[in-house]
N, C-alpha and C positions, 0 to 999 in steps of 0.2 A: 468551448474551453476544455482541457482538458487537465484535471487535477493532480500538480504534482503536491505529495504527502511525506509528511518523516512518521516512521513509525518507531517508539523508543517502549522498552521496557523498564521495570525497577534498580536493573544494574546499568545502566545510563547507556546499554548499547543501542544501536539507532540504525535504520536504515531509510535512504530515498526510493520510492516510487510513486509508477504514475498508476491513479485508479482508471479502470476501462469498464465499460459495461459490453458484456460479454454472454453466450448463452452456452453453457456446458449439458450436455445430458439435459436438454430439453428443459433446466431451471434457469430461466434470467436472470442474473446476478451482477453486483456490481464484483471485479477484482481485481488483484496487482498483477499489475505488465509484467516486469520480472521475479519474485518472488511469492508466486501464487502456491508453488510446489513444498512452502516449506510448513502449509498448515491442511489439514483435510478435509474439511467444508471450507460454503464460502468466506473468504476470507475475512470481511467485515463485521461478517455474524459471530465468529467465531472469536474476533478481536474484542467485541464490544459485550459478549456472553460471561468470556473468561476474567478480564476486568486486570489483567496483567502488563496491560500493553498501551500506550495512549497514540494516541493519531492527531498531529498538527498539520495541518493544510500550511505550505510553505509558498504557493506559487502555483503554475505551471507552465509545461513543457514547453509552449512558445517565449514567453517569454524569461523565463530560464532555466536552459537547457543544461546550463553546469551543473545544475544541484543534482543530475543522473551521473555524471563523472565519479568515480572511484574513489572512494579516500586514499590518498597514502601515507 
């Protein structure tokens, strides 16, 4: 399975992705599919270090695929 995630901060903004285990620079990490570029370690650690940001497990990608679709 593969785990789709909402990630929200204090000001109620939010985003969907899906986590991937992945290996960058030779460190095993789990990270986000699209939005891995917007923090600078791994992304989990850095989410759960800093205490800004919460992570709700929503699903995933097989079985709903709309929660990666765009807001408008």
């Amino acid at each position: 399975m593969v785990t789709l995630c909402q990630f929200f901060n204090e000001d109620g903004n939010y985003y969907n992705d899906v986590i991937e285990w992945c290996i960058k620079y030779n460190y095993p990490a789990f990270e986000l599919k699209y939005h891995s570029h917007l923090y600078e370690s791994n992304v989990l650690s850095e989410i759960m270090n800093a205490g800004v940001e919460n992570i709700k497990v929503i699903g995933n990608v097989h079985e709903n695929p709309e929660l990666l679709e765009e807001k408008k």
